[in-house]
C-alpha positions as CSV (number, residue, x, y, z in Angstrom):
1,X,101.6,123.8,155.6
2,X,103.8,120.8,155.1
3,X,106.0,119.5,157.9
4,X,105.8,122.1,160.1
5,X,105.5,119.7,163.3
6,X,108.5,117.6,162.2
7,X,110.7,120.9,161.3
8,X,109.8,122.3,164.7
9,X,110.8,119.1,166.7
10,X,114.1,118.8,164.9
11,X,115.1,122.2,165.7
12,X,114.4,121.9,169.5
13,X,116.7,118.9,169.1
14,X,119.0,120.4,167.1
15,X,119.2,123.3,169.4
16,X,118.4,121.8,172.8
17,X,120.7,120.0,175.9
18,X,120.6,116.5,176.2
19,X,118.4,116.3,179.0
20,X,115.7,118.6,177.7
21,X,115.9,116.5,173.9
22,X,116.4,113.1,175.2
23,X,114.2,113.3,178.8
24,X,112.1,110.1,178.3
25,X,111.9,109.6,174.6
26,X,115.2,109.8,173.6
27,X,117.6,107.1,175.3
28,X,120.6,107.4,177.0
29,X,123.2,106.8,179.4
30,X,125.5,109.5,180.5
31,X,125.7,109.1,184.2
32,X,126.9,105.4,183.2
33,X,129.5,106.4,180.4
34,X,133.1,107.0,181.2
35,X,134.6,110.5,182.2
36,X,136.2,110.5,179.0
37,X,133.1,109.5,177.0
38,X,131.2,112.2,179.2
39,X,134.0,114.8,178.4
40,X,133.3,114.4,175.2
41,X,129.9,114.3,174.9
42,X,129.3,117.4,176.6
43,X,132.5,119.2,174.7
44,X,130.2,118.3,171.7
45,X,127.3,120.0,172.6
46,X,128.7,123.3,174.1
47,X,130.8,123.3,170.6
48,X,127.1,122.9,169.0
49,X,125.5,125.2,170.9
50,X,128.1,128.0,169.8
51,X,127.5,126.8,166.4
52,X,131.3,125.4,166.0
53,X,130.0,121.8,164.0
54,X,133.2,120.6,163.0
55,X,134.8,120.9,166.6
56,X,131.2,119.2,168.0
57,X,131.5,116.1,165.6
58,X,135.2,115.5,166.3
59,X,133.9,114.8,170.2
60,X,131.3,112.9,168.9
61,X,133.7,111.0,167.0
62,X,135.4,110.1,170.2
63,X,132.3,109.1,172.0
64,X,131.8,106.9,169.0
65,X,134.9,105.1,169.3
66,X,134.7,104.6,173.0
67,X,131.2,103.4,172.8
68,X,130.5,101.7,169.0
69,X,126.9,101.0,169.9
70,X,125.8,104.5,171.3
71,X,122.4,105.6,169.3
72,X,122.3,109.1,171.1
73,X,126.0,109.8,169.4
74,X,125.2,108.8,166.0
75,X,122.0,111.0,166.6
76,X,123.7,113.7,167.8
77,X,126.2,113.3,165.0
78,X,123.7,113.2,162.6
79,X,122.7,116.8,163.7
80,X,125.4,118.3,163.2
81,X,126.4,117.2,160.1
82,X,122.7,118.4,159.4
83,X,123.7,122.0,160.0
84,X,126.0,121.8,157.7
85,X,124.0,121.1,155.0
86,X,126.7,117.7,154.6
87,X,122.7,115.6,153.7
88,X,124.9,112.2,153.2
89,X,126.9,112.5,156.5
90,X,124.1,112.9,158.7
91,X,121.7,110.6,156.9
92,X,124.1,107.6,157.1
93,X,124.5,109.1,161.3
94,X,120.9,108.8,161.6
95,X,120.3,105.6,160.1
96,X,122.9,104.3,162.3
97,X,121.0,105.4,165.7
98,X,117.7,103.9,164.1
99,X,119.9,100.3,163.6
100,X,120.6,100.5,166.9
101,X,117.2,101.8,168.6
102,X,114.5,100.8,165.7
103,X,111.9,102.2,168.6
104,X,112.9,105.5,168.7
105,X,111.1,108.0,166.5
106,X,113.4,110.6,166.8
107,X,116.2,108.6,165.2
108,X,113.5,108.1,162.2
109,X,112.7,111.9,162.2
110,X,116.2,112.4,161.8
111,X,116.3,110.4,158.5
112,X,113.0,111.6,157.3
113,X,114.2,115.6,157.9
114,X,117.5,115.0,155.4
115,X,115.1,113.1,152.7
116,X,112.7,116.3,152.8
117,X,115.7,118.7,152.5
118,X,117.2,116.8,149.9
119,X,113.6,116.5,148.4
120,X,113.9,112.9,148.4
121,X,110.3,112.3,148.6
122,X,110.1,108.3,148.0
123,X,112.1,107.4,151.1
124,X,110.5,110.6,152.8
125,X,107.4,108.8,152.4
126,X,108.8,105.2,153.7
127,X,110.2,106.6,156.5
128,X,107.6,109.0,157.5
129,X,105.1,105.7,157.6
130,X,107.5,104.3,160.4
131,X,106.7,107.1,162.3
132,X,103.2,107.1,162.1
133,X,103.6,103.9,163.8
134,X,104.6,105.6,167.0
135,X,102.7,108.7,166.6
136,X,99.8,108.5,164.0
137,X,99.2,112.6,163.8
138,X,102.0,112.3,161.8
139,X,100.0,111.4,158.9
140,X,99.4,114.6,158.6
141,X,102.9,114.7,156.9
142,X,102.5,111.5,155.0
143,X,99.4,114.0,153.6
144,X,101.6,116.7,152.0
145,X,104.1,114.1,150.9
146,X,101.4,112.2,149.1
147,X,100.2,115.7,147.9
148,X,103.5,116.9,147.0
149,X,103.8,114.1,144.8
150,X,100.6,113.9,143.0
151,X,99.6,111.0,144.7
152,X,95.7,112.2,145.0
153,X,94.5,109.0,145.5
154,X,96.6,108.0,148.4
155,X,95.9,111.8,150.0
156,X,92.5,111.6,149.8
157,X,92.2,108.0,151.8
158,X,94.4,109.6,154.2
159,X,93.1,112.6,154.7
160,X,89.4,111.1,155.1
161,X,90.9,108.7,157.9
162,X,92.4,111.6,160.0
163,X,88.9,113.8,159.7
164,X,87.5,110.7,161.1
165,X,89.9,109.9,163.7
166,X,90.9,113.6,164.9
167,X,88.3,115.7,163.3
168,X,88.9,118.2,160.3
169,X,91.7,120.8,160.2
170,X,92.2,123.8,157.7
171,X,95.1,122.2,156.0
172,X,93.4,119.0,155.3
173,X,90.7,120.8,153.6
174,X,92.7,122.9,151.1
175,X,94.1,119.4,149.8
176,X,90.7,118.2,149.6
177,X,89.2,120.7,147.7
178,X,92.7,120.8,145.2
179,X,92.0,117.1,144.8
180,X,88.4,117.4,144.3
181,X,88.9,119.4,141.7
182,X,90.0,117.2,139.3
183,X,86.6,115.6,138.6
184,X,87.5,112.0,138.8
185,X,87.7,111.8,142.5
186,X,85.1,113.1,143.1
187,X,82.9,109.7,143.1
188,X,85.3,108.6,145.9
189,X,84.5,111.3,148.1
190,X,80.7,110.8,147.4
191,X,80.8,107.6,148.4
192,X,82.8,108.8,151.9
193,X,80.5,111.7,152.2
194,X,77.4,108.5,152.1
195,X,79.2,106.4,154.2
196,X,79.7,109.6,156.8
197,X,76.1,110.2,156.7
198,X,75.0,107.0,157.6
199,X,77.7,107.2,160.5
200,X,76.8,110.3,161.8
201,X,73.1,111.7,160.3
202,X,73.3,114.8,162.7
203,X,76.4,116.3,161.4
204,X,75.3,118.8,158.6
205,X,78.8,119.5,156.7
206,X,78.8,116.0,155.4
207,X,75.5,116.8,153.4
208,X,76.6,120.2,152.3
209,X,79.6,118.6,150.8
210,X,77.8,116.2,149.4
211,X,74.9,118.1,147.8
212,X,78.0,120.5,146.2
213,X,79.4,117.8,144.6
214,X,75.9,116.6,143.3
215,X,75.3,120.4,142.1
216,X,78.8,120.2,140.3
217,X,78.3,117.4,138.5
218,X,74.4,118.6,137.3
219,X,73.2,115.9,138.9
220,X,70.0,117.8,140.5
221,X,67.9,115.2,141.7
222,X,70.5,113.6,143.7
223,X,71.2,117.2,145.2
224,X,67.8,117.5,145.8
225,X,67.2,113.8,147.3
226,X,70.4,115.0,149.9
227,X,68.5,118.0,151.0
228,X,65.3,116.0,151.3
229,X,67.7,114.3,153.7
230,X,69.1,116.7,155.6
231,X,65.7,118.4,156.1
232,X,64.2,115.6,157.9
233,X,67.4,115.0,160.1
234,X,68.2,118.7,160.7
235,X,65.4,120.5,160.2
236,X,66.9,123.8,161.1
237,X,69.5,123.6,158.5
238,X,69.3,126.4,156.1
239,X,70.3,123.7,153.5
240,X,67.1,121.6,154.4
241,X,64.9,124.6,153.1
242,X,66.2,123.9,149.5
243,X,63.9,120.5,149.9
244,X,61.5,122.2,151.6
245,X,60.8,124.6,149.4
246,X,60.4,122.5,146.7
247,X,58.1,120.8,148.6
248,X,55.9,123.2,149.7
249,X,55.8,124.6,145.5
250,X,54.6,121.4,144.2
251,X,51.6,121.1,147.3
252,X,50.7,125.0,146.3
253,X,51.4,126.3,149.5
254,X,52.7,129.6,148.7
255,X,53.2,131.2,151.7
256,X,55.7,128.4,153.0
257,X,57.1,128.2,149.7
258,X,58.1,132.0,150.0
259,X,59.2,131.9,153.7
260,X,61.7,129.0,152.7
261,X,62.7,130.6,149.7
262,X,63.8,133.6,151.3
263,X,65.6,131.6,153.9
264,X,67.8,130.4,150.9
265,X,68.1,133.3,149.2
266,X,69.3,135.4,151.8
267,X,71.9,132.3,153.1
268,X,75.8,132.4,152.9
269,X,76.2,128.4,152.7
270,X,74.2,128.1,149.7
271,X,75.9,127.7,146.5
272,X,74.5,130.6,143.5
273,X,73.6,127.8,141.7
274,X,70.8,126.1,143.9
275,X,69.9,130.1,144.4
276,X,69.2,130.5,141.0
277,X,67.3,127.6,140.4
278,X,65.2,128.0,143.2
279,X,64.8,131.6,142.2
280,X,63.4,130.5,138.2
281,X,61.3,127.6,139.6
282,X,59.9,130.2,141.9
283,X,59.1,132.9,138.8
284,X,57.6,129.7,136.7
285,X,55.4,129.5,139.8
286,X,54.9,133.3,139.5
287,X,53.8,133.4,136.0
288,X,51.3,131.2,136.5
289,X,49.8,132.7,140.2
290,X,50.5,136.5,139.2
291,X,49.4,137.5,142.5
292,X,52.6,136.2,144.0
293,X,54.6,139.2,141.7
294,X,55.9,141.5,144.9
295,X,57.5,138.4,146.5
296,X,59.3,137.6,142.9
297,X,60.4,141.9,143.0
298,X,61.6,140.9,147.0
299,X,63.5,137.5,145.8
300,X,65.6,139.2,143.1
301,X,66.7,141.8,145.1
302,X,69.0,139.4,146.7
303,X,70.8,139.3,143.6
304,X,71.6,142.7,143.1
305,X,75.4,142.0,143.4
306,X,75.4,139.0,141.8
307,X,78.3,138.6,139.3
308,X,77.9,136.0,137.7
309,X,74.0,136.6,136.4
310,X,72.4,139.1,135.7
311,X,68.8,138.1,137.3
312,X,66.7,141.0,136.2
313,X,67.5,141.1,132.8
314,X,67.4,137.1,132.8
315,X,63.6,137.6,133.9
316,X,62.7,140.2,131.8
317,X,63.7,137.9,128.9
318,X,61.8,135.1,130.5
319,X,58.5,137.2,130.2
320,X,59.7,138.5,126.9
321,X,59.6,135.0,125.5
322,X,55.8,134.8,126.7
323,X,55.0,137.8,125.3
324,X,54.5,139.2,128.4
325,X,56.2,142.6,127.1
326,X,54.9,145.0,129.9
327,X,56.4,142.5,132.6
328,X,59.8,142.1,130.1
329,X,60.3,146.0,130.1
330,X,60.2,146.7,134.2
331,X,63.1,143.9,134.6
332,X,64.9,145.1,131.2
333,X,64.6,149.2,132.8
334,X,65.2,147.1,136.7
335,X,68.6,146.2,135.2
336,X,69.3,149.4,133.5
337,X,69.0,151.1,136.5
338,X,70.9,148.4,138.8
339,X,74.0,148.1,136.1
340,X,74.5,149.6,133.2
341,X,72.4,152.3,131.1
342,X,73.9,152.0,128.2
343,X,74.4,148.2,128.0
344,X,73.8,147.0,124.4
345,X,72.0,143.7,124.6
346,X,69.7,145.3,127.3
347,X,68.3,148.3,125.4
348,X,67.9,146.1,122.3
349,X,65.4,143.8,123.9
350,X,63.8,147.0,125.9
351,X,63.5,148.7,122.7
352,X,61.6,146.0,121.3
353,X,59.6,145.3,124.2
354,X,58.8,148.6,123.8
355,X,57.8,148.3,120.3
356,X,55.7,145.1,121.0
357,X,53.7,147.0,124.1
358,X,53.3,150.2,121.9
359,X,54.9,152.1,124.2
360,X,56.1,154.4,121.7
361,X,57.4,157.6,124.0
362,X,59.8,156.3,126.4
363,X,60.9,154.1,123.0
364,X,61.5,156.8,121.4
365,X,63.6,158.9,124.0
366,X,65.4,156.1,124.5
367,X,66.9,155.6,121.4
368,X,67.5,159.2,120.5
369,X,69.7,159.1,123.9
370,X,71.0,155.7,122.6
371,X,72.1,157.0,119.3
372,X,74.5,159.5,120.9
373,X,76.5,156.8,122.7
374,X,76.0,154.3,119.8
375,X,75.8,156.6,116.6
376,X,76.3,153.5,114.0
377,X,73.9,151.5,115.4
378,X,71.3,151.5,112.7
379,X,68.2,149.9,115.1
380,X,68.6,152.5,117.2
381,X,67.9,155.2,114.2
382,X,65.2,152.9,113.8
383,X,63.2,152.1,116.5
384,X,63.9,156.2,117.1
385,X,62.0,156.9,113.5
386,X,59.6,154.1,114.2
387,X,58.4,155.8,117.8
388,X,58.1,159.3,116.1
389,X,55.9,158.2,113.4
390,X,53.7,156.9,116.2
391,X,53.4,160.4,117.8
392,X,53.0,162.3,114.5
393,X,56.7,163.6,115.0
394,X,56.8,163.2,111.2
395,X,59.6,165.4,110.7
396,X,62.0,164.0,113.2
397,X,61.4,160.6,111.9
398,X,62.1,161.7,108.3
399,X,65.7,163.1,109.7
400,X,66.4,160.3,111.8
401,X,65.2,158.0,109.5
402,X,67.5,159.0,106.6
403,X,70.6,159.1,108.9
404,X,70.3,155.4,109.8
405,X,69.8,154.3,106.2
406,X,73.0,154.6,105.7
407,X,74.1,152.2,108.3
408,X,72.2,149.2,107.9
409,X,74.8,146.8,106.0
410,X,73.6,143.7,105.0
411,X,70.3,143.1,106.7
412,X,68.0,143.7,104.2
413,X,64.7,143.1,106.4
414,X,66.2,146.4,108.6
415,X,66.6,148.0,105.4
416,X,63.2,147.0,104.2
417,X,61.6,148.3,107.8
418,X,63.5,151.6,107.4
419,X,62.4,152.1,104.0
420,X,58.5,151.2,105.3
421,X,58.8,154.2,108.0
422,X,60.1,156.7,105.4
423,X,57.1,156.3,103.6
424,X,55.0,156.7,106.7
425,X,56.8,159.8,107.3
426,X,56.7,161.2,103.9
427,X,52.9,160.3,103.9
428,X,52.6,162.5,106.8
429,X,54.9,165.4,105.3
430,X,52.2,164.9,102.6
431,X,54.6,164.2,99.9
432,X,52.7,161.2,98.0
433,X,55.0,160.8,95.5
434,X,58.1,159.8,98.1
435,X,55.5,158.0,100.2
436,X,55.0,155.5,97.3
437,X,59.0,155.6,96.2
438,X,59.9,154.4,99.9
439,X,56.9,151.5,99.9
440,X,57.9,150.8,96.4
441,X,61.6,150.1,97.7
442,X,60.4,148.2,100.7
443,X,58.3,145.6,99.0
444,X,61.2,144.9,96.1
445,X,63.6,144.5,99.4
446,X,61.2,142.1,101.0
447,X,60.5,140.2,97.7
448,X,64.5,140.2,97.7
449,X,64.6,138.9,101.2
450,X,61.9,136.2,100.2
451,X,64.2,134.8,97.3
452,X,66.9,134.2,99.5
């Protein structure tokens, strides 16, 4: 990306006749020169164009000597001694031509070509703001020197400038977002991003930008005051739904609510994050206006590939923490089904869902099919004793039972709850005497737990 205009001009020069590089822009005088000095000028460029450089700058040499104050000879010899990587030679040649024509910009782009190859970025930088003077795209350059040298602060100015002036380009943009990644400019661009707004209220990237860099720095009610914004000024904008919605939430209006919502959920601009938030403001809604369930089931399913949350299981702990078990366990078995069967976390917090809604068969099959893929897992042996002492399965929960006893390590309320469903299974073997042994246990265990 850097200096690909100036590279390309240099080698047309380097490459081309001295009518098709100097036509116009780059002075000279042949047809008034001597034969000799003509001779030798064009000796020098047919030795150039066969690539013999030593032979091309001892003619140029001569023109030199004939005429002391020829720019388009020192230029030329700068050129040459360019191809042969001699950085010194053709620097001092250049330099001379832009002594003697300070107007010309080739001359510059001469010197400013051996600084880059020699990676001497400081005078890379001077020279290159000579330039601009005659040709201001060429900021663009000054851009990937500032850049090169970590001069973010300079890169940024610039590169907000030639958006402004010429509109934004794909290059300028990678810098900006490398820059704006390091949080500490980012107030500078929020306060360009305003001051674009104001400028131009109809251009919808500016709030985009800005509303990201709002939602980056958790600053939501800025974010939100943006897309207020943008919703009154563009009121197609996918982004000005994020307001709306909102809007339409707190006034109880439902139906809008859901029709912007969807808008947002289904959009590629939108950031995940103003997705997700608009997605649990919407369930808080939900759980209070039940009837609005089917378009909460419709909503998550745009998140089925999501990555970086897992929104089913996320719900099902939301109506877990209300007690709202029967609603916890169809996101908990949502997410089993979408991902991953066996996921740990998942079936712990179905299992006791489960437990909590008395839904004591599909608990119990569960976690006899959890206990094969995780056969030291005491809950599992657990909750699978528990659920079978439910059903009267007193014989399976004895077994399954006295296999997980041995291991719960260190948990002595598990070990007291393990201890309580042994009795209950012995009590419905009919075998009194273990029945009380097991209680007897569990109550010294919870008065153990008690001291602690």
């Amino acid at each position: 990306m850097i200096k690909k205009r100036v590279f390309t001009i240099l080698v047309f020069a380097l490459l081309g006749t001295p009518f098709s590089v100097f036509a116009q822009t780059e002075p000279e005088d042949i047809a008034m020169a001597t034969d000799e000095y003509q001779d030798s000028f064009y000796e020098s460029l047919k030795q150039k164009g066969i690539e013999n450089y030593d032979k091309a700058i001892v003619s140029l040499e001569k023109c030199i000597k004939l005429k002391p104050n020829d720019a388009v000879a020192y230029f030329e010899l700068g050129k040459n001694y360019f191809a042969l990587k001699e950085y010194q030679n053709a620097q001092t040649a250049f330099e001379k031509a832009a002594q003697l024509d300070p107007k010309n910009k080739w001359f510059w782009l001469g010197i400013y070509d051996v600084s880059y190859e020699t990676k001497n970025y400081p005078l890379a930088i001077e020279i290159i703001q000579k330039i601009i003077v005659f040709d201001e795209e060429y900021k663009d350059d000054l851009i990937s020197l500032y850049m090169i040298t970590n001069q973010y602060d300079k890169a940024l100015i610039a590169i907000n400038e030639m958006n402004d002036k010429f509109g934004k380009s794909s290059d300028r943009e990678i810098y900006k977002a490398q820059i704006l990644s390091q949080g500490k400019y980012q107030n500078a661009e929020i306060d360009n991003l305003i001051q674009q707004i104001k400028k131009d209220p109809k251009e919808e990237s500016n709030y985009l930008n800005l509303i990201l860099l709002y939602s980056k720095s958790n600053e939501n009610e800025k974010s939100l005051e943006v897309a207020k914004q943008l919703a009154k000024e563009i009121p197609n904008s996918e982004w000005g739904q994020v307001s709306l919605f909102k809007t339409y939430l707190d006034a109880n209006q439902a139906d809008k609510a859901i029709k912007s919502m969807n808008v947002i959920l289904a959009s590629s601009k939108i950031d995940s994050k103003i997705k997700h938030r608009t997605l649990n403001e919407f369930l808080i809604y939900v759980n209070k206006n039940p009837q609005y369930a089917a378009d909460l089931e419709k909503a998550i399913s745009y998140f089925d590939n999501d990555k970086e949350v897992d929104v089913a299981k996320e719900i099902g702990k939301f109506y877990h923490s209300k007690g709202q078990f029967e609603n916890a366990i169809k996101y908990y078995e949502k997410d089993l089904k979408a991902n991953s069967d066996t996921d740990l976390e998942t079936n712990m917090l179905l299992l006791e869902a489960y437990a909590q809604a008395k839904q004591y068969e599909p608990m119990t099959k569960r976690a006899m099919m959890l206990i094969e893929v995780y056969p030291s897992q005491a809950q599992f042996y657990y909750y699978a004793g528990l659920g079978s002492n439910q059903q009267k399965q007193f014989k399976n929960a004895k077994t399954v039972l006295e296999m997980g006893l041995d291991y719960v390590v260190d948990d002595v309320k598990l070990e007291s709850n393990f201890n309580i469903q042994l009795g209950e299974a012995y009590n419905g073997l009919g075998d009194a005497k273990k029945k009380e042994e097991y209680f007897l246990k569990a109550n010294e265990l919870l008065k153990k737990k008690n001291k602690i």
